[in-house]
N, C-alpha and C positions, 0 to 999 in steps of 0.2 A: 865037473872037473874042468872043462874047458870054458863058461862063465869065469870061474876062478882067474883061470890063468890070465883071463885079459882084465880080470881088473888090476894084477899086479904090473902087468906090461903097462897102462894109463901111468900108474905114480914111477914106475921108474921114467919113463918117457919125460918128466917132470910136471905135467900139463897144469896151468895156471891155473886156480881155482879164485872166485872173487871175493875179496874181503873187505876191511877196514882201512884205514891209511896208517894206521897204528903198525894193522899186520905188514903191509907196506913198508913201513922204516924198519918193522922188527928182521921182516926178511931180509938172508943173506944173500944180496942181488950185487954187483956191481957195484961199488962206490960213488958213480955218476949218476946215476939215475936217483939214490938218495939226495945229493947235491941241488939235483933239479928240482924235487920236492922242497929240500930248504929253501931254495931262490924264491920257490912259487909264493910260499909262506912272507917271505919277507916281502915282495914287491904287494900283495895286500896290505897286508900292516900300512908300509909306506903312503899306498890309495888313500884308505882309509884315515892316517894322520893328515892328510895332503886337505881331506875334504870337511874335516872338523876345522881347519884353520882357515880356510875358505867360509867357514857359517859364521866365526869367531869375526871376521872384518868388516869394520863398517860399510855399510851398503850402498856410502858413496863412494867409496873409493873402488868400484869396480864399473865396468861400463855395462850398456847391455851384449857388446861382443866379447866380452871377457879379455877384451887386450889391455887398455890403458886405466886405472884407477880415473874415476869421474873425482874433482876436489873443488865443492862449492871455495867461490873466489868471492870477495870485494874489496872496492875499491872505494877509502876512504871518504877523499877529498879532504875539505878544508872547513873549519867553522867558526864561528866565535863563539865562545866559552866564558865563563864567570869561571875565573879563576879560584881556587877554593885549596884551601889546606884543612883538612882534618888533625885533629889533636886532640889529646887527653890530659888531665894533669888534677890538680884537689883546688878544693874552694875555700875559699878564708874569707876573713873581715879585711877590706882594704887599710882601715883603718884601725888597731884593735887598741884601745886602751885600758891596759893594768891598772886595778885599783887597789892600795892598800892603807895602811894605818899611815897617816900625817905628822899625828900628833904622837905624844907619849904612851896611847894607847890602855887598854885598860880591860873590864868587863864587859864584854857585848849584853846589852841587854835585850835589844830587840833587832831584827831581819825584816826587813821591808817590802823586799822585791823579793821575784824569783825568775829564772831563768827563763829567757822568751818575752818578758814585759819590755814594755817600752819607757827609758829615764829622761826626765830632763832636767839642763846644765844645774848643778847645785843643788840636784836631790836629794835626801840624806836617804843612804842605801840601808845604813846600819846605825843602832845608837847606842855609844857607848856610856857607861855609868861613870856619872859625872859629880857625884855628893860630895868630895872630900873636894875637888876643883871649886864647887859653888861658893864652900866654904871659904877658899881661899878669898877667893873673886869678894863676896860680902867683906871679910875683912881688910882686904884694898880699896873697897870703898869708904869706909869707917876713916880709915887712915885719910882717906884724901878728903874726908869731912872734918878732922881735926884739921889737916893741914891748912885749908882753903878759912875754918877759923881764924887758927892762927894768925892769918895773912893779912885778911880784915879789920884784927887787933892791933897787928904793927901799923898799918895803916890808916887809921883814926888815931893812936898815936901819934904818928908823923904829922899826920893834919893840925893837929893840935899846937904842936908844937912849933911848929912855923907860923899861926898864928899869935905864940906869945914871943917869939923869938924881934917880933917889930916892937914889941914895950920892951925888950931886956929883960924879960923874966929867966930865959933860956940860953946858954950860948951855943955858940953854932956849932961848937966840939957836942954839945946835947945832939942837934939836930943830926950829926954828922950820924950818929952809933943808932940814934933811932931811923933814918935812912938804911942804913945797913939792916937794920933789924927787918924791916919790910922788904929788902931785896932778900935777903936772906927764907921769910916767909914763903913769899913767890914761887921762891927755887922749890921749898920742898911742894910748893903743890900741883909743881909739875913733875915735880918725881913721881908722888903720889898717884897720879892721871897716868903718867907713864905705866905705873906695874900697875893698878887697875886696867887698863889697856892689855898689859902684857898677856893677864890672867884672863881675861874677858877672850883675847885672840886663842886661846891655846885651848880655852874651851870651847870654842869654836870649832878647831881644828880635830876634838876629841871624836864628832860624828863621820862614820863614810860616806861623803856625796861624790855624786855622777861628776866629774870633768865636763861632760859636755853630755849636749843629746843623743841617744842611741838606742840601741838596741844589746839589752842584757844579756850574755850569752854565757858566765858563768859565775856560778855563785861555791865560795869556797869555807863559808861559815858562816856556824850556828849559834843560836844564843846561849848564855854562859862561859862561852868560849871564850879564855883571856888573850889577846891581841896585844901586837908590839910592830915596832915598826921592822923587824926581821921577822915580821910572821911571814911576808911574801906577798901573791897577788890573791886579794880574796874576792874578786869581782873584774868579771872582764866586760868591758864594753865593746861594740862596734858602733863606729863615731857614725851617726847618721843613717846607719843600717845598711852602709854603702858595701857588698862583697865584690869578691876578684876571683877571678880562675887564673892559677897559674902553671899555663898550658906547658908543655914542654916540647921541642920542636927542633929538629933536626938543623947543621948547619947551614946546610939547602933552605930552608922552608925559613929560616929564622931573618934569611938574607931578604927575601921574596917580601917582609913584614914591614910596616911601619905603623908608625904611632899616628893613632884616631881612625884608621880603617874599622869595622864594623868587625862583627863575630857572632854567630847567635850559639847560645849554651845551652846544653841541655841534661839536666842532672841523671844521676844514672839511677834507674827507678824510676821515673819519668817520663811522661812524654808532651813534656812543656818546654819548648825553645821560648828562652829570654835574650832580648839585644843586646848588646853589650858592646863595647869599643876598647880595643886596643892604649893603652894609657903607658905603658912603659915597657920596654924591650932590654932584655938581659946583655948588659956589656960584656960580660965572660963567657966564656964556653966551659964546660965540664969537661975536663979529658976524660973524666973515667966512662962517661957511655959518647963527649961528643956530645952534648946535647944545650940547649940554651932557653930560657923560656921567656914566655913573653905574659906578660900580666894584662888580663882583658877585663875591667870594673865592667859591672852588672847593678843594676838596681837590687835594692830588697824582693827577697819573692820567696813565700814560706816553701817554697820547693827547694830551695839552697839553703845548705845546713855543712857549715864551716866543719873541714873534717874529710868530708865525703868526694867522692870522683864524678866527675862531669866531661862532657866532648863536649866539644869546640868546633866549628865551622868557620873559617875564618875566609872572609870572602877579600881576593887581592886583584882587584877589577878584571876586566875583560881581556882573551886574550885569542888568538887563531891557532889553531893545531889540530890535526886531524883526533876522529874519535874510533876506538875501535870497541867490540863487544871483548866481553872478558875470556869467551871464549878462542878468540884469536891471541891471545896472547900468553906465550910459555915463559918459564923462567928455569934455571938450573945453575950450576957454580958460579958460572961467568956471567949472569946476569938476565936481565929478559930480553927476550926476542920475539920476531913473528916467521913465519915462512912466507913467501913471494913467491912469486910465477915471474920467470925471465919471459924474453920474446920467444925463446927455443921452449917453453913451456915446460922450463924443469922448475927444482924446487933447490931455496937458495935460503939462506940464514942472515937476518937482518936485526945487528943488535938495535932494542930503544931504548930509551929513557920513558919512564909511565911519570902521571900527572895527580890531578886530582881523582877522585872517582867518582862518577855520577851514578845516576840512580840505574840505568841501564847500558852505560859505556864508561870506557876509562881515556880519560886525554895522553895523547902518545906528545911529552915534549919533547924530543930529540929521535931521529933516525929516520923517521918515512918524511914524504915530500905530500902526500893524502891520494898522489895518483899511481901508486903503484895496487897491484893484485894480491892481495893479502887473501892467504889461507882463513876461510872463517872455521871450522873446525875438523878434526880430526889429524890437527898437526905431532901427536903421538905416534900416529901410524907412517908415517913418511920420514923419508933421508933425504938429506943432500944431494942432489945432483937426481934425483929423481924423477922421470919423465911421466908426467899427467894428463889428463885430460879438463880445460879448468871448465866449469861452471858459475858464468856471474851470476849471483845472486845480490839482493839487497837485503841489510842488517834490518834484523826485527824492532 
């Protein structure tokens, strides 16, 4: 009985028993003392987010005393550069010449060439059916064999007759009409020659020959095919093989250009650069992108095939400006920038203007002087007015 009684004296006494943190919150204690359990709770969390974003940071930007971000710096300078535009644009014949029916046109009988062969000047590309023509042509000569007869006639006549015309056999009103008679003759056998000629030309004209030497790049009929001269272009040439890239280039880049500078091309699919030089530059601009191009002729090179897109390097001689890696250079609405280190060693925003792009740096035209302290990477992680600790390094 008296065991008993003191274990019910323990729980009224209330005496704390040990549990869970669960039982903890569940228990009706104070309102403070829960409060301090939430606090406890959150200042962890907090730790622990604190120390994830600390692993998350690049590992230059912290020092080994944990005060100041370390932020590799360099410092440009100044260099001389082969100035260079890059550009894109399609490839053509510099010079393309359309070929179609001349003449009256008629039955193709035969195709000659094909696409990709090489012509020269006065080839016959295609040959048209020419019987009824032949025919004609035979019969104008016929005719200009009576006429040239004829002519022969009156004129051994006329001979004649001037010699009887000195005994008075003949008088001169004779001689006068047989005169006429042989000018008359004459005349028709130059008619005669004329439309012999005429027919002789027009069947000439009946075959399709090459204009000039080149390179055959399209072929637009078959044989049987009947032809006229509104049939169109049935054969395209490029005069001498000679193609162009007709680059397209901003109104910066288009100013920076002139004609006979160099360019080397390179087809897409490819990896054969051809020389090539600047030959004509576009008087207009395009409003609708802004843009202007410039025509840069290339030799033949069965790598180029009229149609197709190619780049361009267009070299605009030699110039000084500092180079930075691409890694130091950011860009966003207002345009690109770099970050700098003042003398107070904070971090400052410095618009540039960018250049060509080389194989491992990019030419800064406008903004840096080459001797200020350019941020080389990790300019994401930093703000304006930010206090650092720099680190000069040299660009790889």
């Amino acid at each position: 009985m008296n065991f008993d009684g003191k274990i019910d004296t323990d729980q009224e006494d209330g005496a704390h028993q040990p549990g869970s943190l669960l039982d903890d919150l569940n228990d009706e204690r104070p309102i403070s003392r829960r409060m301090l359990i939430v606090a406890a709770l959150i200042v962890v969390v907090l730790i622990g987010l604190w120390a994830v974003s600390r692993l998350n940071k690049p590992a230059e930007l912290a020092d080994s005393a944990g005060q100041l971000p370390v932020v590799s710096v360099i410092s440009p300078g100044r260099a001389s550069v082969q100035g260079q535009i890059n550009a894109t644009g399609t490839l053509g014949a510099r010079r393309e010449l359309p070929v179609g029916v001349v003449g009256e046109g008629g039955r193709v009988d035969r195709v000659l060439v094909e696409p990709g062969e090489w012509v020269k000047a006065g080839q016959i590309l295609a040959v048209i059916d020419s019987s009824v023509q032949s025919q004609q042509a035979a019969s104008n000569a016929a005719q200009l064999g009576v006429a040239q007869a004829d002519a022969r006639l009156a004129q051994s006549n006329l001979d004649r007759a001037l010699q009887l015309v000195e005994r008075g056999f003949i008088s001169k009103a004779d001689v006068d009409r047989l005169t006429a008679t042989r000018d008359a003759a004459a005349a028709r056998v130059k008619v005669a020659r004329a439309e012999l000629g005429e027919i002789r030309a027009r069947n000439n004209r009946l075959n399709i020959v090459a204009p000039a030497a080149g390179l055959l790049l399209e072929r637009n009929v078959e044989p049987a095919q009947v032809v006229s001269p509104g049939s169109g272009v049935l054969f395209s040439v490029a005069k001498g093989g000679e193609m162009e890239l007709l680059a397209n280039l901003s109104e910066a880049d288009l100013a920076r250009v002139s004609v006979g500078i160099t360019a080397q091309v390179t087809p897409v699919g490819s990896q054969k650069s051809i020389a090539g030089q600047v030959w004509q530059i576009s008087p207009v601009i395009d409003p609708a992108n802004r843009q202007g191009t410039a025509r840069i002729a290339v030799p033949y090179s069965q790598e180029l095939r009229p149609g197709g897109f190619a780049n361009a390097q267009i070299l605009t001689g030699a110039i000084v400006a500092p180079q930075l890696p691409e890694s130091a250079i950011l860009s966003d609405s207002k345009g690109s920038y770099v970050y700098i280190v003042d003398k107070n060693n904070k971090i400052a925003r410095q618009a540039v203007k960018t250049g060509s792009i080389l194989e491992n740096s990019i030419i800064v035209t406008e903004g840096l002087t080459g001797m200020e302290r350019v941020v080389l990477r990790a300019g994401a992680f930093l703000s304006v007015g930010e206090t650092i600790k720099p680190k000069k390094v040299t660009a790889d």
